[in-house]
N, C-alpha and C positions, 0 to 999 in steps of 0.2 A: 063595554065598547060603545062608539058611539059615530053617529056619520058623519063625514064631514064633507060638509059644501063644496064645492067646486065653485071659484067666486072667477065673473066674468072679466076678463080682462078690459079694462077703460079707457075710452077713448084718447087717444095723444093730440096732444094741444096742437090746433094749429092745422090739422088735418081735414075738419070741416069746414064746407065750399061757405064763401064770404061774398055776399052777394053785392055789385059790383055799384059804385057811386059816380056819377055824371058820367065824362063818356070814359069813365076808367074799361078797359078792354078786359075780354074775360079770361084773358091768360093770365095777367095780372092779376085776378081777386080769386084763384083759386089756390086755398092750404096758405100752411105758414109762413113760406116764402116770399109766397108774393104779396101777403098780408105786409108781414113788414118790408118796407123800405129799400128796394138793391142801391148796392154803390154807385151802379151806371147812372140812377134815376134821381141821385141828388147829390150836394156837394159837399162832401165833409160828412166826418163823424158825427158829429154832434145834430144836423139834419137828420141824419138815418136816427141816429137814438131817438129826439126831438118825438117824429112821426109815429116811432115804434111804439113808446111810452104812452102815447094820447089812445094807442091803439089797445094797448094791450087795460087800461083804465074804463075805457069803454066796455070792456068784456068781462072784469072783474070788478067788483068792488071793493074785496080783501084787501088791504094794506099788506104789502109783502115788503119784507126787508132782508138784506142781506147783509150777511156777518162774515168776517174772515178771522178765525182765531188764531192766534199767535200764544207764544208761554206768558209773556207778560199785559196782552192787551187783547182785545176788539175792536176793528174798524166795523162799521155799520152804513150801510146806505140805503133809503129809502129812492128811489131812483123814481117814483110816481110825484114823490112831494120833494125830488131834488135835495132830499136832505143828507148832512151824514155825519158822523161823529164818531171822536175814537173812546172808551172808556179803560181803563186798568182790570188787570183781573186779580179783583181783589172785593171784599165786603161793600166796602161804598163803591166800586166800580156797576155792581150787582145791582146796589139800590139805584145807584144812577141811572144805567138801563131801563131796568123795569119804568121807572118814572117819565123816561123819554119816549118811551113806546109807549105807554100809558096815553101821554099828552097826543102823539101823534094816533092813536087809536090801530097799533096797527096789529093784523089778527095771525101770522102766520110770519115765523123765524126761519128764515134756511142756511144753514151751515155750513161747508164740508166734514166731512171725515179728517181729521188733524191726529193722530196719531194716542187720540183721549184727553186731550185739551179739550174739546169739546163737550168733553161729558157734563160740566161742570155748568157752563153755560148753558147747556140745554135743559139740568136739573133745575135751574134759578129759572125760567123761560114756563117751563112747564108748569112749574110749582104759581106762576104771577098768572094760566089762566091761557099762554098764551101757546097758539100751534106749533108744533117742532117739527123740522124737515130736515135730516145728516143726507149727504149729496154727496156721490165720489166725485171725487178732485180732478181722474182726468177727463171725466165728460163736461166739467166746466171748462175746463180751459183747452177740450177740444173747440165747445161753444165758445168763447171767445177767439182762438185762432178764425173760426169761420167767421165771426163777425169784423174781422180784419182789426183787431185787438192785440199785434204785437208785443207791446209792453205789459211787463208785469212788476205790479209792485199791490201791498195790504191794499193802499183805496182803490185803485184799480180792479184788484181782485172782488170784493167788498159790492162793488158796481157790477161786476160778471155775473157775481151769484146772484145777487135782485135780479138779472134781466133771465137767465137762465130760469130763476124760478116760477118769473111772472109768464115766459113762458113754456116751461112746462107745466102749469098751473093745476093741469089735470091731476098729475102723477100722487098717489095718496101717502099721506106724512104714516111714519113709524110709529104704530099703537106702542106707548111705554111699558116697560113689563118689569119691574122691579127683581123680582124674582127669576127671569130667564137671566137679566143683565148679570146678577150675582152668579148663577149657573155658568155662564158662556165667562166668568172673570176666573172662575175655577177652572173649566174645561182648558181656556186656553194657556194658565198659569201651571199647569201641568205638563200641556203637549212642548212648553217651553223647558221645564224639566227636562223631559224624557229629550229632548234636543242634544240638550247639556251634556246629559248622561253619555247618549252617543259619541260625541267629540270626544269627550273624556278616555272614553274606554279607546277610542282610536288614536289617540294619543299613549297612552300608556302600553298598547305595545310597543310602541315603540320609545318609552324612554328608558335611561339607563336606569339598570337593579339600583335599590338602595335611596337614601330621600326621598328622592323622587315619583319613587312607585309606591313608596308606603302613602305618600301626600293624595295620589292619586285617589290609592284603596280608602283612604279617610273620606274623601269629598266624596266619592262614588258608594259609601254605606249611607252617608249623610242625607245625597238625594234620594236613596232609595228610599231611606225614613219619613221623607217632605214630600216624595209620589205617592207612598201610602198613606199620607193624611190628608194629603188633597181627592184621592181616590174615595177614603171616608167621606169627604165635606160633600162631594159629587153625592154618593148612595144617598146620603141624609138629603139634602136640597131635592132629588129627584123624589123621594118617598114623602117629602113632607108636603108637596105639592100636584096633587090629586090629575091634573093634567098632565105633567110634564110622566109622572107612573103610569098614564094609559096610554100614550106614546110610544113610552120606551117598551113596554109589553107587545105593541104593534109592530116596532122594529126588531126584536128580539126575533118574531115569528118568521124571520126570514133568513131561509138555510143558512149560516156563514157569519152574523151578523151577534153579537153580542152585548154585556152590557158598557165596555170602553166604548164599541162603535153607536149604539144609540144614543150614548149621552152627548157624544157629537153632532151628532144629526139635530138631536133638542135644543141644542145650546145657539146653534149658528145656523138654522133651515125651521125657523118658527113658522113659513109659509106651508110646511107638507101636511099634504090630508086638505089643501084650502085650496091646494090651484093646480094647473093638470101636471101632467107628466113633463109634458114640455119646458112649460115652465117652468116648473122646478129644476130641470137641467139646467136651464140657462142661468138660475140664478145658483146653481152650484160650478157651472160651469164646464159643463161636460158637452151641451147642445155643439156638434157642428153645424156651421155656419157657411151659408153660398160661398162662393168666389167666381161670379161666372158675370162676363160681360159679352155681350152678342151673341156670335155662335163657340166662344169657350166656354167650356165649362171647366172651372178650376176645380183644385182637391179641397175638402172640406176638414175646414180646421176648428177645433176649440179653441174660444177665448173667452176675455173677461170670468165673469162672479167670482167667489168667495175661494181664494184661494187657500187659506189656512185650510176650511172645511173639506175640501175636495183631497186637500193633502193628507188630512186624519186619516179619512174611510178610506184612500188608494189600496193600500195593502188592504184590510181589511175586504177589498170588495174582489181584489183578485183573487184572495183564498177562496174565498165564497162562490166565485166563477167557477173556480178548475175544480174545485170536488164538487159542484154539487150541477154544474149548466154540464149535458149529457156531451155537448158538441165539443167545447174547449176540452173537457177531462178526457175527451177520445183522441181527441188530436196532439195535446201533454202524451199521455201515454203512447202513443205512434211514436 
């Protein structure tokens, strides 16, 4: 066993006081708001961008660029150097890239999440040297709704993601891990199995005897055969890899919890054992969250993180509840 850090949470961009130029007023130079640009205070889009830009260049030097992937392409913008270009996704689209970033020096890639188009791009990125940042999609394009960005189209998008990134600048890019990625390509190639299997089987009670239920009984041995060798690839990947087995032995020690439910936890919560409790809810997505404005106090609801993860362990964690937590298994029983 071994201890693991509690790593402090970093400051969010944009949140320290900016201290205040000619007779700029001090409501105006306080956090990121008023750092960059309101609509009231200039005219046009491209003014508030203009100001944002020089502002946000002064505080970094990183070259940030933003990528919008698409199946067959990448738009890119450099929004510091006003530049932007689209490439193919394809071998010479790869070298293109690399070359174009290369020329422009820029140190730091950020992405969205695309449904694993991205992977690819991020693999060619990584491999040339240069920083990767995967970003969900709707806190970009929440960030652009507030920047008064109605329109959406790849270069537009492309644009959102540079200005999103530059600033949240703070937020730390995704340590690569070759070996959880192939874990979590297992784990989750599974739980889409057992998905299958589910409909299946509730389908077949109710279709008519004969063809049809035999067709059923076929594909339903079938994936049972393709669960259990994906359940193989998991055991071997988690024992061949010295971390991810002392992990899984730390979540095993918890009443309820086994070894389907910890290879979940490994595969899609690489942050546990590094950061508190809190935290970790919220990025599993279980933390409730205020809803109170003056004197209401609203009801506290979960949202956002890792939906798939939160879905694996549900059951798993309510078994674990009612047998083993003294209060729920008393009140089950009542």
């Amino acid at each position: 066993m071994c201890k693991r850090a509690v790593g402090s949470e970093p400051p969010v961009a944009g949140t320290e006081p900016v201290a205040p130029k000619g007779d700029q007023s001090l409501c105006e130079s306080e956090g990121q708001l008023q750092c960059l640009p309101q609509p009231e205070q200039l005219q046009g889009l491209l003014a508030r961008t203009e100001q944002g830009r020089e502002w946000m260049m002064a505080q970094n030097d990183v070259v940030v660029m933003g990528i919008d992937v698409a199946k067959d392409k990448v738009d890119v913008c450099i929004r510091s150097l006003g530049a932007r270009q689209v490439f193919p996704s394809a071998t010479q689209g790869h070298r293109k890239l690399v070359a174009w970033l290369r020329k422009h020096q820029v140190g730091k890639a950020v992405m969205e999440a695309s449904g694993g188009y991205e992977r690819v791009w991020a693999k060619v990125l990584r491999e040339a040297g240069i920083e990767v940042r995967i970003v969900d999609p709707k806190r970009v394009r929440s960030f652009a709704l507030s920047a008064g960005r109605l329109a959406k189209n790849d270069t537009i998008d492309a644009e959102m993601i540079a200005w999103f990134a530059e600033t949240f600048n703070d937020a730390p890019s995704q340590t690569y891990d070759a070996a959880r990625e192939e874990l979590q390509a297992l784990v989750k190639a599974r739980l889409d199995l057992i998905d299958s299997r589910i409909r299946l089987v509730g389908q077949t009670e109710h279709a008519a005897p004969g063809l049809a239920q035999k067709t059923h009984a076929r594909i339903l041995k079938s994936l049972a055969s393709e669960i259990a060798k994906l359940e193989a690839a998991i055991r071997a990947q988690i024992k061949s890899t010295p971390d991810f087995a002392e992990r899984v032995e730390i979540i095993e020690s918890v009443p309820g919890f086994a070894e389907t439910s910890a290879a979940n936890l490994v595969a899609g919560m690489p942050e546990l054992g590094e950061v508190s409790n809190q935290i970790a809810a919220a990025l599993i997505g279980v933390a409730p969250y205020d809803d109170d404005s003056g004197k209401r106090r609203g009801e506290r609801h979960i949202k956002g993180g890792r939906r798939w993860v939160r879905n694996a362990i549900y059951m798993p964690c309510v078994g674990a509840a009612t047998l083993n937590n003294p209060v729920l298994k008393a009140s089950i029983g009542a």
